[in-house]
ROVEXZA-708675 format. One record per atom (N, C-alpha, C): residue in one letter; x, y, z. Coordinates in steps of 0.2 Angstrom, whole numbers, plus 5000, padded with zeros to 4 digits. Example, Ala and Ser with C-alpha at 12.3 -4.5 7.8 and 13.67 -1.06 7.14 Angstrom:
// ROVEXZA-708675
A506649725039;A506249785039;A506649845039;S506449895035;S506849955036;S506450005039;
***
This chain:
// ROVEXZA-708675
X500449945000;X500050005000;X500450065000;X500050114996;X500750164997;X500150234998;X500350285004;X499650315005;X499850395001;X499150404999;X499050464994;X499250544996;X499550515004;X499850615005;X500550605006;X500850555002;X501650555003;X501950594997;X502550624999;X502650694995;X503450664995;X503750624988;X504350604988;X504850674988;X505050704985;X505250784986;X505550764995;X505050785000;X505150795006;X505550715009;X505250665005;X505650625008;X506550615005;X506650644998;X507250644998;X507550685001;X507350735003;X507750795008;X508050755015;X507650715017;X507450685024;X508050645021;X508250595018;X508750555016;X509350575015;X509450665012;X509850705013;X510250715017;X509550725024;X510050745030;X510450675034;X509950635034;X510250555036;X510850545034;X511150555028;X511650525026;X512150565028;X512150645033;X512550675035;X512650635044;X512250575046;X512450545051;X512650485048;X513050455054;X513350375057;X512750325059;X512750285058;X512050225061;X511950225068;X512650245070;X512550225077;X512150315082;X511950365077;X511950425079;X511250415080;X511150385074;X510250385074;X509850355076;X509350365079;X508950315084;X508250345078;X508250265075;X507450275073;X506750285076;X506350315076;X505650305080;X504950335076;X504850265079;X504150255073;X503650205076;X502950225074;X502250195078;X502150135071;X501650095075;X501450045072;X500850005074;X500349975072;X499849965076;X499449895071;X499149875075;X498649815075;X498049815074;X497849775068;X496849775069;X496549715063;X496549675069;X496149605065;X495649635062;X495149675061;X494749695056;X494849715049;X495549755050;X495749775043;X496349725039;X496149715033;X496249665029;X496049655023;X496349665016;X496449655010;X495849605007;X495349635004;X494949565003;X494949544998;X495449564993;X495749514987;X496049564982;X496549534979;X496949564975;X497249544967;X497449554962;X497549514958;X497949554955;X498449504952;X499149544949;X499049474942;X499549494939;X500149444934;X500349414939;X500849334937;X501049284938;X501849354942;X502049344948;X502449374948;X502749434949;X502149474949;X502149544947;X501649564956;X501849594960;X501849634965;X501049684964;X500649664969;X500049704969;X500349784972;X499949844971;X500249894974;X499449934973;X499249954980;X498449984980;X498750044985;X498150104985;X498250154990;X497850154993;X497850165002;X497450175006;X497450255010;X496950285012;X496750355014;X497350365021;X497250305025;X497650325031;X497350355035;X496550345037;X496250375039;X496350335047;X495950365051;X495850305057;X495550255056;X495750195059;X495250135061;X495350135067;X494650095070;X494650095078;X494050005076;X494449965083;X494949985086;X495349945086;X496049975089;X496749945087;X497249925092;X497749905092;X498349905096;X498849945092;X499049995096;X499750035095;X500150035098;X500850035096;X501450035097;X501850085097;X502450115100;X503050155101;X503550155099;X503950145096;X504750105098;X505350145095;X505950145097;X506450185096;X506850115094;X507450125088;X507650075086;X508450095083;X508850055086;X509650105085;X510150035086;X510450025082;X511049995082;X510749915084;X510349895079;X510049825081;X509649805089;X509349855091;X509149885097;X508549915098;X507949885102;X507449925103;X507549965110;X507050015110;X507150075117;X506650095115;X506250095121;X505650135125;X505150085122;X505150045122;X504250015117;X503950025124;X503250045118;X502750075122;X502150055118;X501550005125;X501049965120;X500550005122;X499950025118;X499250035121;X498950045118;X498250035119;X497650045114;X497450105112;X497250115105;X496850175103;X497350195098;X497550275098;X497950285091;X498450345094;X498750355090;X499450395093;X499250475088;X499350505094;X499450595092;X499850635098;X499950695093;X500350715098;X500350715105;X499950735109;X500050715115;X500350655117;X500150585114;X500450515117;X501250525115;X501250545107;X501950545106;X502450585111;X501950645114;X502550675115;X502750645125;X502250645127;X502350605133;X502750535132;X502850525125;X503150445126;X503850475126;X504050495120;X504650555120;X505050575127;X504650605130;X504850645138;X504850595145;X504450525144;X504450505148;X504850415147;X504650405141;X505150335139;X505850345135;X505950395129;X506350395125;X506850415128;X506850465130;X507350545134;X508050495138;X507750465140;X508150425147;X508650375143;X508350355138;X508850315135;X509350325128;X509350385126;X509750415122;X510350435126;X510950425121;X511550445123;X511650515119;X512350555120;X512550625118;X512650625112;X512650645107;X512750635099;X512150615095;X511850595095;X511150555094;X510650595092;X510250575086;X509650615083;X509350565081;X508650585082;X508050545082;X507750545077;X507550515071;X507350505064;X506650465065;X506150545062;X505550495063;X505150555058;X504450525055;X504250555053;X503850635057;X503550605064;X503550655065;X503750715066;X504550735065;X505150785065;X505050795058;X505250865059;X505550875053;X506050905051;X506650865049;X506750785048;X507250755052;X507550775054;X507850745061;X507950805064;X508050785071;X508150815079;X508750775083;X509250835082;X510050815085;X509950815091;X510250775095;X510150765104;X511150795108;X511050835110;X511750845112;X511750825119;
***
């Protein structure tokens, strides 16, 4: 699925700046969520050939969400809970789980930055 308000332009920029850090600088962080309900009810390609459909990316409820920062083969802060993620959650997850386990040099690469946030 590829969803209809992605803007390539911005994401090479974001690729840009990544490749001005080390793997080991950058702490991924990205949400991800659960919902038996939602599921593909058929799809048809060629022999071989990759389906590719777009979704709005709207909310579904209800779901299980996740948290998680990810750096050097390594998860940090996962954070599980029901419902959907907005700024508030993120930012409490950020301040109360993430903060503590970054080290000095370290930038946070997630979509919701823009586009990454250096940690000194």
């Amino acid at each position: 699925m590829l969803y209809q308000q992605r803007n390539e332009q911005k994401r090479q920029e974001f690729q840009d700046k990544l490749d001005t850090f080390d793997d080991g600088q950058i702490v991924w962080v990205d949400e991800c969520w659960l919902n038996r309900e939602l599921y593909r009810l058929y799809g048809r390609s060629q022999r071989g050939q990759r389906i590719v459909d777009e979704t709005s990316g709207d909310r579904i409820v209800p779901r299980i969400n996740m948290i998680v920062g990810y750096c050097e083969e390594h998860l940090l802060a996962l954070f599980r809970f029901n419902g959907h993620t907005d700024s508030v959650v993120f930012n409490l997850w950020v301040g109360k789980c993430l903060l503590s386990e970054l080290k000095s040099g370290q930038a946070i690469a997630s979509s919701y930055f823009s586009p990454l946030i250096p940690l000194i």
